[in-house]
N, C-alpha and C positions, 0 to 999 in steps of 0.2 A: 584634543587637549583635555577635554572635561571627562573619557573615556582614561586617560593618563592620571589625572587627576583621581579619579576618583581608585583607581588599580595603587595610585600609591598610599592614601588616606588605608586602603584597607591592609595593603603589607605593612604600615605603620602601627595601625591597632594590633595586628597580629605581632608583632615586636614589642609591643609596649607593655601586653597582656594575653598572652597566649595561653590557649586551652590547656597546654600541658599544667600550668600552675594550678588551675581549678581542679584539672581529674585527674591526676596523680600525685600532685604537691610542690610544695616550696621546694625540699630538697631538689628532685629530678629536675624541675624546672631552672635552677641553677647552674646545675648539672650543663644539662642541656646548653644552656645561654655559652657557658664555659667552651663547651665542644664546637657552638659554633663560631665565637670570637674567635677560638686558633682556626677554624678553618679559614675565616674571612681573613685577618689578617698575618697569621705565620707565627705569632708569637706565642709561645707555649705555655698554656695554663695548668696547674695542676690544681685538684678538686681535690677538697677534704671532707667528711662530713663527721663531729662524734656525737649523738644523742640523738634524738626525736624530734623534727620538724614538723612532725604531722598538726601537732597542738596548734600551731599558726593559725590566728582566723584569716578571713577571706581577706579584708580591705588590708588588713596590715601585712598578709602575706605578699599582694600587689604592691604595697609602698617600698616594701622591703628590695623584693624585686626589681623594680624600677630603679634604686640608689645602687644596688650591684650594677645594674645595666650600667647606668651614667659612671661608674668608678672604671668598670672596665673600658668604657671609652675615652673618658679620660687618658689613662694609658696609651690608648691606641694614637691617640692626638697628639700628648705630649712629651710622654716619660722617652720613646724609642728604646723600648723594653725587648728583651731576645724571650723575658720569661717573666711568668706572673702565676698569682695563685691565690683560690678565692677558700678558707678555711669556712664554716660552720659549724660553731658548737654551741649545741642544745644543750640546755637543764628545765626542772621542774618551773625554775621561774623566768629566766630569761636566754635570750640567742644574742651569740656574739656571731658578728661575720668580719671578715679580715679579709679585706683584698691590698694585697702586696707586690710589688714589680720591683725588676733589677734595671730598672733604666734612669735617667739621667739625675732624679730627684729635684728637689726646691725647698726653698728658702718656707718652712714651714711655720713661721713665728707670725709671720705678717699676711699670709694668702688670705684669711676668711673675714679679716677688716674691710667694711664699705670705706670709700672711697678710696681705698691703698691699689695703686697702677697694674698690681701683681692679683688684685681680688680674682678668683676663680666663682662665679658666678653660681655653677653647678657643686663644689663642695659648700659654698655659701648657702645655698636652697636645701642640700643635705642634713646641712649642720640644723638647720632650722626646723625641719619635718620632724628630725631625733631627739629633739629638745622640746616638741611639743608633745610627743611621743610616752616623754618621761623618760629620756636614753639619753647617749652619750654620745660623741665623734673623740677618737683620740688621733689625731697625724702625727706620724714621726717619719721625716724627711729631712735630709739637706742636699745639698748640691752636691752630683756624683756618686749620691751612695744610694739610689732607689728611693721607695716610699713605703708607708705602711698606712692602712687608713684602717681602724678597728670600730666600727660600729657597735654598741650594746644598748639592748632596748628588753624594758618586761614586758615576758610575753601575755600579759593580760592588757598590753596596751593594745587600743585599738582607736583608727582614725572611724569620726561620725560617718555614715553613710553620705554619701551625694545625694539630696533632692533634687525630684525635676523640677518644673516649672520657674517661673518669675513674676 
C-alpha cells in the first residue's frame, strides 16, 4: 500500500506540474495537457495559441496551468462534451486563455455564490486565484448551449513564492 501510495503521490506531482512547463513553457505545456485530455478521455480538443507565452514567470505559469487542468476537467465530469477548445492569446501586457466545450452547459448567474446548492467549488477557487492575480474570470453558459470560461490576468502578475518551514 505505502509502495501504491507513494507511485501515486508521484504521478500526481507530475500531473500537477510537470517538467515540460519549466523547459519548454506554458504554451507546449498546454499543448501537451490538451493532447492528453483527448487521449484519456475521447473528447476532442482543439489548441490555439496567438502571441508569446514565453514572458510567463515561473509560479504564475504553474497557477495558470493548474486552472486550465481543473477547467478541462471539469468538462470531462460534467459538460458530456463531444468537443472543446483551449484558445491562448498573448500581448505585451496580458494572456487571455479560453476554454470552451459543446456539452450540456449551466445555469451561469448563480454557480460561484457560496452557499448556492449549484456552487462549483473549483470555478469558486478559480475565480479567487484570478482576482488576487489582478485578473478576470468571465462564464458564459446556459443550459444546452455549452460553456465558455475566459480567463484574463497581467502578465506581470505574479503569485509570492511558497516558503518552507513553520
Amino acid at each position: 500500500l505505502i509502495l501504491q501510495a507513494i507511485s501515486c503521490i508521484r504521478s500526481l506531482t507530475f500531473e500537477i506540474s510537470p517538467p515540460i512547463l519549466y523547459m519548454v513553457g506554458f504554451d507546449a505545456a498546454v499543448q501537451s495537457l490538451c493532447e492528453k485530455f483527448e487521449e484519456e478521455t475521447g473528447i476532442i480538443v482543439d489548441f490555439v495559441e496567438k502571441g508569446d507565452a514565453k514572458s510567463i514567470g515561473e509560479n504564475l505559469r504553474g497557477t495558470l496551468y493548474r486552472m486550465v487542468r481543473e477547467l478541462l476537467h471539469n468538462i470531462a465530469k460534467h459538460a458530456r462534451a463531444e468537443h472543446a477548445s483551449v484558445s491562448l492569446h498573448c500581448n505585451e501586457n496580458t494572456i487571455e486563455i479560453c476554454v470552451e466545450d459543446t456539452g450540456t452547459g449551466f445555469d451561469a448567474a448563480g454557480v460561484l455564490f457560496p452557499g448556492n446548492k449549484n456552487n462549483c467549488l473549483g470555478l469558486f477557487s478559480i475565480k479567487q486565484r484570478i482576482e488576487y492575480l489582478g485578473g478576470s474570470m468571465t462564464i458564459t453558459s446556459r443550459p444546452g448551449e455549452g460553456s465558455r470560461i475566459t480567463l484574463r490576468v497581467p502578465l506581470h502578475s505574479e503569485l509570492p513564492e511558497v516558503q518552507g518551514g513553520a
